[in-house]
ZADRENGU-159080 format. One record per residue (C-alpha): residue number from 1; residue in three letters; chain; x, y, z. Coordinates in Angstrom, 1 decimal, always signed. Layout:
BEGIN
REC / num / residu / chaine / xx / yy / zz
REC / NUM / Ala / A / X / Y / Z
...
END
This chain:
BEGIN
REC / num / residu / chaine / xx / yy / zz
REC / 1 / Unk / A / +7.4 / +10.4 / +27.0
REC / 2 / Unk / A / +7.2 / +11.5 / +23.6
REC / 3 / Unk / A / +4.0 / +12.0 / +21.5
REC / 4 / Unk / A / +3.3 / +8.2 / +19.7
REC / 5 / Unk / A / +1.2 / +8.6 / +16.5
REC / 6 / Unk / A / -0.5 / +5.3 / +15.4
REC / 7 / Unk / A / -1.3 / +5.1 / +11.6
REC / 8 / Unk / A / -3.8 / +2.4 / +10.2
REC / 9 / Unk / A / -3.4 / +0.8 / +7.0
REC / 10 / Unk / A / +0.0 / +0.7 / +4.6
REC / 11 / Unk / A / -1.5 / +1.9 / +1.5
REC / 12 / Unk / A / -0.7 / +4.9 / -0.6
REC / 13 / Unk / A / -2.4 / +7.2 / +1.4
REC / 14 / Unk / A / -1.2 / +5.7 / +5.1
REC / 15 / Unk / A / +2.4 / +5.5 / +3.7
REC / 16 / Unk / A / +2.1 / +9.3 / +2.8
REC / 17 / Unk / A / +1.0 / +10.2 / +5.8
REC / 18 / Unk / A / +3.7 / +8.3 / +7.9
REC / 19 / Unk / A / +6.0 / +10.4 / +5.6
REC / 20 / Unk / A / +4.3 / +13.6 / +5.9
REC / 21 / Unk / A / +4.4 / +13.1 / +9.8
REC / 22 / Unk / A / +7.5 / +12.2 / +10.2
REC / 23 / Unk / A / +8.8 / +15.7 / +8.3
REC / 24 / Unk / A / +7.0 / +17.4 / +11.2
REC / 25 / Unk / A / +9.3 / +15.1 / +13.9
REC / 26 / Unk / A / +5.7 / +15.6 / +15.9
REC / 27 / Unk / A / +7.4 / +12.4 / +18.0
REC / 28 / Unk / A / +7.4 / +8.3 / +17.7
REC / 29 / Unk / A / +5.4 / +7.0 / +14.7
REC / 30 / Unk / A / +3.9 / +3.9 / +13.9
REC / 31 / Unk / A / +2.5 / +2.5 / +11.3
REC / 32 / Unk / A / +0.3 / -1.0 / +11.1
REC / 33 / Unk / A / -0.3 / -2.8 / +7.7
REC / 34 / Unk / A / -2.9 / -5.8 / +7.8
REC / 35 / Unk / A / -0.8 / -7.6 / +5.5
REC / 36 / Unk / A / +2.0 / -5.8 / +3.4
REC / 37 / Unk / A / +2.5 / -2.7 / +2.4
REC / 38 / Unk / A / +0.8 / -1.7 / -0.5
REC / 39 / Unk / A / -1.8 / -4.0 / -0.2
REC / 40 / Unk / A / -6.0 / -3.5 / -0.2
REC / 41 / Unk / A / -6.9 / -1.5 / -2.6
REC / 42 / Unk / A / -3.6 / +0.4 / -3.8
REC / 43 / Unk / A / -2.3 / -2.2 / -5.9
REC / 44 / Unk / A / -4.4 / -2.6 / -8.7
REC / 45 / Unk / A / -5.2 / +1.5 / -9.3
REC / 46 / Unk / A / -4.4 / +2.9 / -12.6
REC / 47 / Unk / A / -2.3 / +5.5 / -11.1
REC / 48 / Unk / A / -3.4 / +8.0 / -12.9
REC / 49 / Unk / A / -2.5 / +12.1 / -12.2
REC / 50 / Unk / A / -4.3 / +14.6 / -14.2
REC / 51 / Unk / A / -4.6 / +18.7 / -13.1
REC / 52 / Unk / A / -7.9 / +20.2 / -14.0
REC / 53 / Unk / A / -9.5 / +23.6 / -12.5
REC / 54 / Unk / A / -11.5 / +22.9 / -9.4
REC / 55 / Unk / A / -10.8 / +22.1 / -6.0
REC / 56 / Unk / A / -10.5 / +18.9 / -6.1
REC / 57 / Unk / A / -7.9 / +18.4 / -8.9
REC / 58 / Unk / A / -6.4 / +22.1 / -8.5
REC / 59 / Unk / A / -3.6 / +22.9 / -6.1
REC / 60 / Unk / A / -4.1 / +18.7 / -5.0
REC / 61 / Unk / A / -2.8 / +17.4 / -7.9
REC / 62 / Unk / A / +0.4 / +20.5 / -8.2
REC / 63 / Unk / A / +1.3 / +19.3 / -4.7
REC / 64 / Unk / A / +1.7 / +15.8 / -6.4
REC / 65 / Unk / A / +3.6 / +16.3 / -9.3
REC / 66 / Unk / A / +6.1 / +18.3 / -6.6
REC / 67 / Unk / A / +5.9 / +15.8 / -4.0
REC / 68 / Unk / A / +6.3 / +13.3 / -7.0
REC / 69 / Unk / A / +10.1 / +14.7 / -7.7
REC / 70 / Unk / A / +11.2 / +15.4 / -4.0
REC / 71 / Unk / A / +9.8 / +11.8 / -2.9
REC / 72 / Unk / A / +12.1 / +10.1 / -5.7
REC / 73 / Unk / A / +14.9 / +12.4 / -4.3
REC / 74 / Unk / A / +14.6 / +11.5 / -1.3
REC / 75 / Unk / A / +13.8 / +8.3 / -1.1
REC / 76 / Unk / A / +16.2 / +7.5 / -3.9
REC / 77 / Unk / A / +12.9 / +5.1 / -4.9
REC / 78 / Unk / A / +11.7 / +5.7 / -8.8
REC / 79 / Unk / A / +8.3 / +6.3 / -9.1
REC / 80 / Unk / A / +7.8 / +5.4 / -12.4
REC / 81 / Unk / A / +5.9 / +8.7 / -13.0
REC / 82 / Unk / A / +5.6 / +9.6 / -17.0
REC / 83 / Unk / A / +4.2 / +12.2 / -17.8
REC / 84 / Unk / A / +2.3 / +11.6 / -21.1
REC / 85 / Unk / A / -0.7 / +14.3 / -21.2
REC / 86 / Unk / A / -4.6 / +13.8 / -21.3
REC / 87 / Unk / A / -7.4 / +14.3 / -24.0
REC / 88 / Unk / A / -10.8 / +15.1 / -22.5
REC / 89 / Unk / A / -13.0 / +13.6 / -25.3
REC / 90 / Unk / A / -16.4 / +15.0 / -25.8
REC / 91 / Unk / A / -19.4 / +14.7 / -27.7
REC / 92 / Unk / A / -22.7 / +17.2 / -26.8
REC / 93 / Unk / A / -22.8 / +20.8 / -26.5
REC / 94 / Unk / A / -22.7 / +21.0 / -22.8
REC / 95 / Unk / A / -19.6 / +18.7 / -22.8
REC / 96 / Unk / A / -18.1 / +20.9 / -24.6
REC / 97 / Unk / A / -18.3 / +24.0 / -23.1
REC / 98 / Unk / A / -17.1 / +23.1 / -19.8
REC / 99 / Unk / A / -14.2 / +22.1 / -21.2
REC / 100 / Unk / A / -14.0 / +25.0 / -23.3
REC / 101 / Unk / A / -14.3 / +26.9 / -19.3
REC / 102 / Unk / A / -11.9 / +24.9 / -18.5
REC / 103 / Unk / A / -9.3 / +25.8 / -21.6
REC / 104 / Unk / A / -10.3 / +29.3 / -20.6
REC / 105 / Unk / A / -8.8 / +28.5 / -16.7
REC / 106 / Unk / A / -5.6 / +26.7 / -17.9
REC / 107 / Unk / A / -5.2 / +29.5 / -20.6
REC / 108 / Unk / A / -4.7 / +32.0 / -18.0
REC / 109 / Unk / A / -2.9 / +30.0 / -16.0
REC / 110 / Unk / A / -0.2 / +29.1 / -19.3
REC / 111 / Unk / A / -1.1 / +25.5 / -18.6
REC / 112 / Unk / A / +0.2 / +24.5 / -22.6
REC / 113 / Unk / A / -3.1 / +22.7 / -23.1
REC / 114 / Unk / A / -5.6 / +23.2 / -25.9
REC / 115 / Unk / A / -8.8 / +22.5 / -27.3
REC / 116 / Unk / A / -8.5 / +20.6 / -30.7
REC / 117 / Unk / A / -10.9 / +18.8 / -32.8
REC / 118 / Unk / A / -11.9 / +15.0 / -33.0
REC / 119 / Unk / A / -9.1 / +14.3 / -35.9
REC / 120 / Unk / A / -6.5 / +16.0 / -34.1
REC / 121 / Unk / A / -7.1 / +14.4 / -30.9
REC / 122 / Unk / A / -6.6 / +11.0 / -33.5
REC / 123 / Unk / A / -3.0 / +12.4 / -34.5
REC / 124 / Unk / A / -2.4 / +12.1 / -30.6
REC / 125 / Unk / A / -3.5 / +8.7 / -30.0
REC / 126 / Unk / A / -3.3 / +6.1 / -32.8
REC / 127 / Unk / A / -6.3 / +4.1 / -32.1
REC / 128 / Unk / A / -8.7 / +7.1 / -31.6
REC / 129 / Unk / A / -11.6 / +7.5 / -33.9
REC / 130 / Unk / A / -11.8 / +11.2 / -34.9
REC / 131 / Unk / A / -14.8 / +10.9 / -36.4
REC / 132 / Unk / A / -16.7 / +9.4 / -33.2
REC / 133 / Unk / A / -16.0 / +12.5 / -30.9
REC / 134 / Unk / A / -17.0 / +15.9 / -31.8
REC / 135 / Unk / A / -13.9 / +17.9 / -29.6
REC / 136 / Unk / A / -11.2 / +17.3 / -27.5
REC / 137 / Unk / A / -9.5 / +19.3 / -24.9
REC / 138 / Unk / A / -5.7 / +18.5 / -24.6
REC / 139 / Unk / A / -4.0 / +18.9 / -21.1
REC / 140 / Unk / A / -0.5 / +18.7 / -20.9
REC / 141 / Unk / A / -0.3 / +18.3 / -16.9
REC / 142 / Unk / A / -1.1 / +15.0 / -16.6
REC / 143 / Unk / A / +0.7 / +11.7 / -16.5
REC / 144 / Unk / A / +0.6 / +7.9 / -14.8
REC / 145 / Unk / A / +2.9 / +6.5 / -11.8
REC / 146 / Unk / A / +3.3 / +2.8 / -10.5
REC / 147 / Unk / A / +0.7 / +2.4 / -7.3
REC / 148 / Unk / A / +3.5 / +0.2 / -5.8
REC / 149 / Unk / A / +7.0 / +1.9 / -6.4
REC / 150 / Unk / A / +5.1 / +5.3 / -5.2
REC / 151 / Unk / A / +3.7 / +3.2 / -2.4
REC / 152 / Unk / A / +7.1 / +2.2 / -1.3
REC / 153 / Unk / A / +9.0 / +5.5 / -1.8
REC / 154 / Unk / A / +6.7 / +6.7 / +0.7
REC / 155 / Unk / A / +7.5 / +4.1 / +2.9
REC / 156 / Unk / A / +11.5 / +4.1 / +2.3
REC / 157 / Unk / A / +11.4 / +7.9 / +3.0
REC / 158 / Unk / A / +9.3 / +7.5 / +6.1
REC / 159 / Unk / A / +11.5 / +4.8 / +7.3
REC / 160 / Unk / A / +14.4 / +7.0 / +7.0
REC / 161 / Unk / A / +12.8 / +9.7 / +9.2
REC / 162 / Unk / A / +12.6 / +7.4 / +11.7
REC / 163 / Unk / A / +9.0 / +5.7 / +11.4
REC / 164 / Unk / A / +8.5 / +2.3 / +12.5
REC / 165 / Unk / A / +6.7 / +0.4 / +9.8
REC / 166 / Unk / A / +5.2 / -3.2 / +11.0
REC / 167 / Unk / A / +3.7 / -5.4 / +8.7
REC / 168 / Unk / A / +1.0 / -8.3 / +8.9
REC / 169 / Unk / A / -0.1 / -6.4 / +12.1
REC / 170 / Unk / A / -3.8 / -6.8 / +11.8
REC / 171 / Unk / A / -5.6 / -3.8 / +13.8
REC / 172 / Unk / A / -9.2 / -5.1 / +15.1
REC / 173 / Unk / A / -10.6 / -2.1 / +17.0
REC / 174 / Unk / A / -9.8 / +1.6 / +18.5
REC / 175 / Unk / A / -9.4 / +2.1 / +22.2
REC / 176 / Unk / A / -11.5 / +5.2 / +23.6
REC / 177 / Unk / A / -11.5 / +6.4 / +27.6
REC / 178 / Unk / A / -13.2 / +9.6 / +28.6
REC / 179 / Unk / A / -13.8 / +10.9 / +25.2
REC / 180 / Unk / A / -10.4 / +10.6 / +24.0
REC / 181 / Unk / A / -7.8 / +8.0 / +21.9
REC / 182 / Unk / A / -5.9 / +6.0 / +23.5
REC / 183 / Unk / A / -4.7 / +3.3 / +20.9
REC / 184 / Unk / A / -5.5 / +0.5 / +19.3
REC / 185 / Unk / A / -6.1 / -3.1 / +19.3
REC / 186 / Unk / A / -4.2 / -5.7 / +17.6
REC / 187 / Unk / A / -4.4 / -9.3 / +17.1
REC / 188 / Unk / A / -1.4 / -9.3 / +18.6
REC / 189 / Unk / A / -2.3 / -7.2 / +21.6
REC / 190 / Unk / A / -3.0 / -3.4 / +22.4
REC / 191 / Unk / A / -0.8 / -0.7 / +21.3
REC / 192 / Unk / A / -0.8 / +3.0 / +23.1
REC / 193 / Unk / A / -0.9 / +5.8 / +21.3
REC / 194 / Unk / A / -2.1 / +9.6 / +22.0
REC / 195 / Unk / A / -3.2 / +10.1 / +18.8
REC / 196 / Unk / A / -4.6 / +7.4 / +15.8
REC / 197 / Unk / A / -5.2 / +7.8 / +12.1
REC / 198 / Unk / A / -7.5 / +5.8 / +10.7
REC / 199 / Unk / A / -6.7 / +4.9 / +6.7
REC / 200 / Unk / A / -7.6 / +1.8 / +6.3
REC / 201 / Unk / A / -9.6 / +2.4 / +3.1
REC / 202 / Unk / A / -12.2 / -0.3 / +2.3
REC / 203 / Unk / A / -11.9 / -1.6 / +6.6
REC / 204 / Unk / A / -12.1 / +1.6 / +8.1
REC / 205 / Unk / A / -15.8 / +1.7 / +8.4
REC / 206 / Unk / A / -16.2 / -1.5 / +10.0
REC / 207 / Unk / A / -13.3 / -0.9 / +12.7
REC / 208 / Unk / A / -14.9 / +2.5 / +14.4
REC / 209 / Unk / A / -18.4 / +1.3 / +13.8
REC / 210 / Unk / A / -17.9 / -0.9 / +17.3
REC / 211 / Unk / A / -17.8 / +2.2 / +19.3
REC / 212 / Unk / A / -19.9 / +4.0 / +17.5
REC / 213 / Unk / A / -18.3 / +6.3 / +15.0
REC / 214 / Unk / A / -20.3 / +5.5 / +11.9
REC / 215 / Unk / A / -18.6 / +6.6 / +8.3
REC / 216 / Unk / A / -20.1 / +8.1 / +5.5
REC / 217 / Unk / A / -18.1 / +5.3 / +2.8
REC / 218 / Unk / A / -19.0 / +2.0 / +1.7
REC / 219 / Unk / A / -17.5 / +0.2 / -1.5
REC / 220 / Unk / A / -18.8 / -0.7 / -4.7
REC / 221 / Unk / A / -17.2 / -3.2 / -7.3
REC / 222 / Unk / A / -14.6 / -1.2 / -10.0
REC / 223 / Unk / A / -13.5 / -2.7 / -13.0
REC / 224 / Unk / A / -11.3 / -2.0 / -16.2
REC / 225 / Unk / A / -10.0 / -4.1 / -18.3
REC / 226 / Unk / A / -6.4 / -4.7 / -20.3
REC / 227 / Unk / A / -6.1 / -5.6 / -24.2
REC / 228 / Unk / A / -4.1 / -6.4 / -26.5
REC / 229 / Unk / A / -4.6 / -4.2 / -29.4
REC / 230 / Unk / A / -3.0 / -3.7 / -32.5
REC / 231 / Unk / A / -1.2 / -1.8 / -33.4
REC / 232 / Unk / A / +0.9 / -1.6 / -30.2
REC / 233 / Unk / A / +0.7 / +1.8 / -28.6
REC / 234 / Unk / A / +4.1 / +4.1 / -27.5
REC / 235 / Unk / A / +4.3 / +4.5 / -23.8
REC / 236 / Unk / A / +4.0 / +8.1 / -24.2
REC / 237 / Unk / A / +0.5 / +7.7 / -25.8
REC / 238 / Unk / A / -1.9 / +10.1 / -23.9
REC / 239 / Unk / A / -4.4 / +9.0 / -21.2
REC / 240 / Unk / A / -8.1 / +9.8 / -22.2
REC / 241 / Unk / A / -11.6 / +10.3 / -19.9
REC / 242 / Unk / A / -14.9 / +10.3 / -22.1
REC / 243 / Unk / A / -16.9 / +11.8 / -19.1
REC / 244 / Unk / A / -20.0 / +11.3 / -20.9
REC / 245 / Unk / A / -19.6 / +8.0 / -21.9
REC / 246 / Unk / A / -18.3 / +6.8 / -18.2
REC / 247 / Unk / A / -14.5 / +5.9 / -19.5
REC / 248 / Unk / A / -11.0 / +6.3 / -19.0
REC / 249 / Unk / A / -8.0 / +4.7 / -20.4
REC / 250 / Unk / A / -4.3 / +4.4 / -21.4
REC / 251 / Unk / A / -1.7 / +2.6 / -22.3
REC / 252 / Unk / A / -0.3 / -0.8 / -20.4
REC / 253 / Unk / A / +2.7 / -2.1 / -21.8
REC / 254 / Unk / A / +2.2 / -1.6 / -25.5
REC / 255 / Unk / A / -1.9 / -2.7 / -24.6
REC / 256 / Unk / A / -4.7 / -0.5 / -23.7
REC / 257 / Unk / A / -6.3 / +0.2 / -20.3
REC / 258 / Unk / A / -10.0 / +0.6 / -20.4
REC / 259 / Unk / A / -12.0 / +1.4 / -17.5
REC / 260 / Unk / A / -15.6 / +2.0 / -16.3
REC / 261 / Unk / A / -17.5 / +4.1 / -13.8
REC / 262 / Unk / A / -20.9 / +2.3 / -14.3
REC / 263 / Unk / A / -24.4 / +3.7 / -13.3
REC / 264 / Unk / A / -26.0 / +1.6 / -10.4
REC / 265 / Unk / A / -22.5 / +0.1 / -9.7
REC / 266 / Unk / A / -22.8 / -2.9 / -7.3
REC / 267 / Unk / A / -21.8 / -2.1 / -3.9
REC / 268 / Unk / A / -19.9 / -4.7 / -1.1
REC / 269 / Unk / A / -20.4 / -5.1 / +2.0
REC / 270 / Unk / A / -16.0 / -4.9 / +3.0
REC / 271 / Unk / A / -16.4 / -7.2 / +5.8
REC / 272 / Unk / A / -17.9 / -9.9 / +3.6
REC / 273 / Unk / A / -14.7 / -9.9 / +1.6
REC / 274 / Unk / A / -12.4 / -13.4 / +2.1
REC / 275 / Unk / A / -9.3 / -13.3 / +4.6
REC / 276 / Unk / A / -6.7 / -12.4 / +3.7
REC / 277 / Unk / A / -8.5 / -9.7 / +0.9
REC / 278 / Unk / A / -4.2 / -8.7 / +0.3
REC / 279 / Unk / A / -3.3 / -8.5 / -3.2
REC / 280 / Unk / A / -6.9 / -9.9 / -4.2
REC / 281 / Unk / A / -9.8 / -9.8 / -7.1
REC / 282 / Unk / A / -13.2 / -10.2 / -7.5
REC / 283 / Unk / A / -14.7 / -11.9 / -10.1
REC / 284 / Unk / A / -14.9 / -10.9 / -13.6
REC / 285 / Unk / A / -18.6 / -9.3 / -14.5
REC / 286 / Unk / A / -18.8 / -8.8 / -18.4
REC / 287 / Unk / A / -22.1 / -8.2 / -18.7
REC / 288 / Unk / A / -21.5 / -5.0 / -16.3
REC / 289 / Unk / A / -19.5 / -3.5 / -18.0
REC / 290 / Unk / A / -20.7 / -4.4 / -21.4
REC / 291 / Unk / A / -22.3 / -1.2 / -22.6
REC / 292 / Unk / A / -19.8 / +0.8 / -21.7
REC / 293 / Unk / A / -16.8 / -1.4 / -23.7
REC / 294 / Unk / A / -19.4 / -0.9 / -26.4
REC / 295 / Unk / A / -19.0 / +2.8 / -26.5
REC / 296 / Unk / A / -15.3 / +2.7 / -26.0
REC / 297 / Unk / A / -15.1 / +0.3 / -29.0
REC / 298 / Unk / A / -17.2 / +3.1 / -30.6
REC / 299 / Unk / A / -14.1 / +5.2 / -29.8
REC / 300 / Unk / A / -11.3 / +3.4 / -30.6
REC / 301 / Unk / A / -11.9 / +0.4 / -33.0
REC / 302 / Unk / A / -9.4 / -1.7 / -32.4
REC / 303 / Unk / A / -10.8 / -2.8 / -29.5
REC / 304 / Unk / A / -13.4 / -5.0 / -31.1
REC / 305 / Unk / A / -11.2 / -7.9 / -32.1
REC / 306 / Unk / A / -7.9 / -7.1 / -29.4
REC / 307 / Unk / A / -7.8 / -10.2 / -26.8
REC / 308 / Unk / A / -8.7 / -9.1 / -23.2
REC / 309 / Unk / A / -5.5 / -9.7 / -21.7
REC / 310 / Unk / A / -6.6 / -9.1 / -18.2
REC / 311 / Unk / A / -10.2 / -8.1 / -16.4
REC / 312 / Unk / A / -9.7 / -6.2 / -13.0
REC / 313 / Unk / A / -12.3 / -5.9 / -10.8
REC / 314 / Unk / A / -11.0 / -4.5 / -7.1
REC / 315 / Unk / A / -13.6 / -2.8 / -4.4
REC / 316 / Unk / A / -13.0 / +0.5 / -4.0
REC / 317 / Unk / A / -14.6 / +3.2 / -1.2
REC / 318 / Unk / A / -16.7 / +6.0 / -1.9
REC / 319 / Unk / A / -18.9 / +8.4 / -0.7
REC / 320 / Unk / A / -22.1 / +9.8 / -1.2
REC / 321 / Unk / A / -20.6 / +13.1 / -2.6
REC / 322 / Unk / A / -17.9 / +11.4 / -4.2
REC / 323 / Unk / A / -15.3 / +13.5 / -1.8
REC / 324 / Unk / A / -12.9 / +11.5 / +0.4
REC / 325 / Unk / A / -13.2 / +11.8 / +4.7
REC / 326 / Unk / A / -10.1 / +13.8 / +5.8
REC / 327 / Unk / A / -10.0 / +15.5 / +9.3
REC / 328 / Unk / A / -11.0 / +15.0 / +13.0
REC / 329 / Unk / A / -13.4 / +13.1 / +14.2
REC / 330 / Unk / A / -15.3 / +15.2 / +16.3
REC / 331 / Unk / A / -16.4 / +14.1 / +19.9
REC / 332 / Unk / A / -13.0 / +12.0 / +20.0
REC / 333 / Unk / A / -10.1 / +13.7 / +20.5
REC / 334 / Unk / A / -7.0 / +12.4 / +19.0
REC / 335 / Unk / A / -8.6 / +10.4 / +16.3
REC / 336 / Unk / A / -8.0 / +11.3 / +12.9
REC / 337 / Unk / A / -10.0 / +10.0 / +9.8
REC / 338 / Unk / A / -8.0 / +9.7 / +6.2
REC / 339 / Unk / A / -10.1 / +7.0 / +4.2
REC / 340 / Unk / A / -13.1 / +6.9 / +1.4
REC / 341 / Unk / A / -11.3 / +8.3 / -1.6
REC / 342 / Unk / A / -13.7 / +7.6 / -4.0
REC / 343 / Unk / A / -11.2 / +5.5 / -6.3
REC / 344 / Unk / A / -8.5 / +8.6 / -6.1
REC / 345 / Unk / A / -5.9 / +7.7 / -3.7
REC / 346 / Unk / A / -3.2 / +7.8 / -5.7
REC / 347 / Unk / A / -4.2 / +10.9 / -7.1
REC / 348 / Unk / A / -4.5 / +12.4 / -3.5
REC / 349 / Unk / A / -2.0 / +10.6 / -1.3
REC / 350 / Unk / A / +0.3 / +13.7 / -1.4
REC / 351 / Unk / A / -2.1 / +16.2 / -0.6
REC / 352 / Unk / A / -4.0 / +14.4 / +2.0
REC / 353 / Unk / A / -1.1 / +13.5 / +3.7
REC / 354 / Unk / A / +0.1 / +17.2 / +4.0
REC / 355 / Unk / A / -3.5 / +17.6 / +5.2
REC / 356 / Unk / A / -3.3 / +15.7 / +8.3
REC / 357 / Unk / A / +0.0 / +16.5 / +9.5
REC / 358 / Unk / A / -1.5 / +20.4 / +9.3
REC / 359 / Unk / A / -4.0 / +18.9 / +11.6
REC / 360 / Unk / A / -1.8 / +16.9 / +13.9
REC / 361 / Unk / A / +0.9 / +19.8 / +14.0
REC / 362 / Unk / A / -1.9 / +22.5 / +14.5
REC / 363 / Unk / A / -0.1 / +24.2 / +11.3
REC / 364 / Unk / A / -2.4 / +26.2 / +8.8
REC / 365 / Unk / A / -4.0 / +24.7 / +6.9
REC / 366 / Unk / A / -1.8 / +24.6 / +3.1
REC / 367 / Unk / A / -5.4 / +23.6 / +1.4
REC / 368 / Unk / A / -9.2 / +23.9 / +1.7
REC / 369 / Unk / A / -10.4 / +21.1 / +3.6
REC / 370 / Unk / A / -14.0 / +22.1 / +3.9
REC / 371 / Unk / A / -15.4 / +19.7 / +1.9
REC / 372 / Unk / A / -14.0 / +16.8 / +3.3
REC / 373 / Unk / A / -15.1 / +16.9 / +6.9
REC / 374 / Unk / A / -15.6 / +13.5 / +8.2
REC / 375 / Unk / A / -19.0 / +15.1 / +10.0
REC / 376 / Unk / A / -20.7 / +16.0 / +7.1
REC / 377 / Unk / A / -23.5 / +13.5 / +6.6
REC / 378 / Unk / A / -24.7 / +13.4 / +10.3
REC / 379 / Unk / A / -26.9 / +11.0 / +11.6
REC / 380 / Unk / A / -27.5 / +9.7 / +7.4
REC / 381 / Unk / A / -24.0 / +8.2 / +7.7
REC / 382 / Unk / A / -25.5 / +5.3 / +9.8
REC / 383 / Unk / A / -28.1 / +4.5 / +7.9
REC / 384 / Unk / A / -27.0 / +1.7 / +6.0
REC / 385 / Unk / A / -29.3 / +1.7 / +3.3
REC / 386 / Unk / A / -29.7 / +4.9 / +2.5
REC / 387 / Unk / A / -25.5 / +4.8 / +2.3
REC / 388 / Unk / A / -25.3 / +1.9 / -0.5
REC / 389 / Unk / A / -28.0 / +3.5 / -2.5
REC / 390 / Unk / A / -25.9 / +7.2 / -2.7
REC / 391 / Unk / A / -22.9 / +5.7 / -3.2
REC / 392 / Unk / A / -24.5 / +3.0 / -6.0
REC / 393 / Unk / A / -25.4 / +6.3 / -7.6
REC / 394 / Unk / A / -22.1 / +8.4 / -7.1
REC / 395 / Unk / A / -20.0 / +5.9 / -8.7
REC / 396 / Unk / A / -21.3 / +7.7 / -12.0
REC / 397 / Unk / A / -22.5 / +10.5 / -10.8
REC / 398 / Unk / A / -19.4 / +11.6 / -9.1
REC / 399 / Unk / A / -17.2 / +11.1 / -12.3
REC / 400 / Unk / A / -19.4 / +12.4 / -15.0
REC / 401 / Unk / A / -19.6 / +16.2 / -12.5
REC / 402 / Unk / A / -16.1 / +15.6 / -11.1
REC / 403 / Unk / A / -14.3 / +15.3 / -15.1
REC / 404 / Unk / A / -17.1 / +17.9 / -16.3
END
């Protein structure tokens, strides 16, 4: 009988690690979507790639943009990928000279990207202030792609290599005996498998919990925002972060994304979410996020009297280091954990997807998965309370150390 490989959950990341398992013909593979693929969480990202030193954003992010081009090639799927660049916008001393460290990394590294000041960065994007930022740093290697057409590239090219995609295949538990996987349970019925990854984002959590395997990742409420500014921007406009002030943007359609990772951000419980939770919204919080559109209109002006065309707010997993759960599960054999990426799937689908198939293939490792083993937080993982205050805290936390 050949080796059968179960993954949970058809988002970005699941998709890419169908794909990536499939390269490694490591035997039959399966993948189960609650609903349809591309569903959850991956839907309403902003899709965002940017490379910075570090990590976390280092040889990740270069495994993207090549995994970006051979994906399209293969699949014969576009991506929409465009790569339009990135300012880094900064204010205070300390701001700056991080990214004056990292100018210094990309420097020697002939990255193409530059520190400039507050009216150059203005000459790049043609709603931007000069005046209200006191530098910029200018990195080339970054760029947005469509969530959904790099969802189902992944998906086409793994269906090509021969994995079995089903969809509206609801998975409601894992099946353990003697220590080890040995499939899963559907709504449908059970389904064998020798091994099973679990990426199943915002529901992962609450499907091991029953047999004991408790995760370090509960969700918090994310929100941005679209609007309709004048004048239109070009596609090719540049993406900003303004670490300090908790914001990140681009442009949508001629508008302008805006988006927020608030302090003390306002964490869900994922099983209290509605059925089906597919392609699904909370509800708008303005007061939320109103100091922090304050500051952006600080920024960029124009958004003071632009009409909000659309207010997103989508659940999104995190941890308490702000550092997704890739690896084994130890104690379990044959259970893999992919899940928790702290509002960066997109941004590491490729990667972690290469990451587990090193796992399931018994290959060496191609990155440094230290800091993402699922074991990390002990015994703290189960402690509920202790969980939604560190991740209420790493929502902003996480961003401000992670983009400085």
């Amino acid at each position: 009988m050949p080796r059968r490989i179960v993954v949970v959950g058809g988002g970005v990341v699941g998709c890419s690690v169908a794909w990536h398992l499939a390269q490694r013909e490591l035997g039959e593979i399966m993948l189960l979507e609650r609903d349809r693929i591309g569903s959850g969480t991956t839907w309403h990202s902003a899709g965002n790639i940017t490379w910075r030193p570090g990590q976390r954003h280092d040889a990740t992010v270069l495994y993207a943009f090549e995994t970006i081009a051979r994906l399209t090639e293969e699949s014969g799927q576009d991506t929409g990928w465009l790569k339009t660049g990135r300012l880094f916008l900064a204010h205070g001393q300390a701001a700056i000279r991080r990214l004056e460290a990292y100018q210094e990394q990309a420097g020697r590294r002939d990255i193409g990207s530059r520190m400039i000041t507050g009216p150059e960065a203005a000459g790049l994007h043609p709603l931007l202030e000069g005046s209200a930022i006191t530098a910029a740093w200018f990195n080339p290697l970054s760029g947005r792609i469509n969530p959904a057409d790099l969802t189902a590239a992944y998906a086409k090219a793994a269906r090509r290599r021969g994995v079995r995609i089903t969809e509206n295949c609801k998975v409601t538990g894992l099946s353990l005996r003697n220590g080890r996987v040995r499939g899963v349970e559907t709504a449908t019925g059970p389904i064998e498998a020798d091994d099973v990854v679990m990426a199943a984002g915002l529901w992962s959590r609450g499907l091991l919990a029953p047999v004991g395997i408790h995760l370090a990742q509960w969700a918090c409420e994310h929100f941005y925002v679209i609007a309709d500014v004048t004048p239109r921007l070009p596609r090719e406009t540049p993406s900003f972060v303004a670490p300090e002030d908790l914001l990140y943007g681009r442009e949508e359609v001629g508008g302008m994304m805006v988006g927020f990772f608030d302090e003390d951000a306002k964490t869900i419980d994922a099983a209290s979410l509605p059925e089906p939770f597919a392609f699904t919204l909370l509800p708008p919080d303005w007061d939320k996020i109103a100091p922090y559109f304050e500051k952006a209109i600080a920024i960029f002006p124009a958004l003071e009297k632009a009409p909000i065309r659309r207010f997103v707010n989508g659940p999104e997993s995190f941890t308490p280091d702000d550092a997704p759960l890739i690896g084994p599960v130890p104690g379990v054999a044959g259970l893999h954990l992919c899940t928790a990426m702290n509002s960066g799937g997109v941004t590491y689908s490729a990667a972690v997807g290469h990451m587990v198939a090193d796992f399931l293939s018994g290959a060496a490792p191609r990155f440094d998965v230290g800091a993402f083993a699922p074991e990390r937080f002990g015994e703290k993982a189960a402690d509920l309370q202790w969980l939604r205050s560190e991740i209420s805290a790493v929502v902003s936390r996480g961003y401000r150390e992670t983009n400085l």
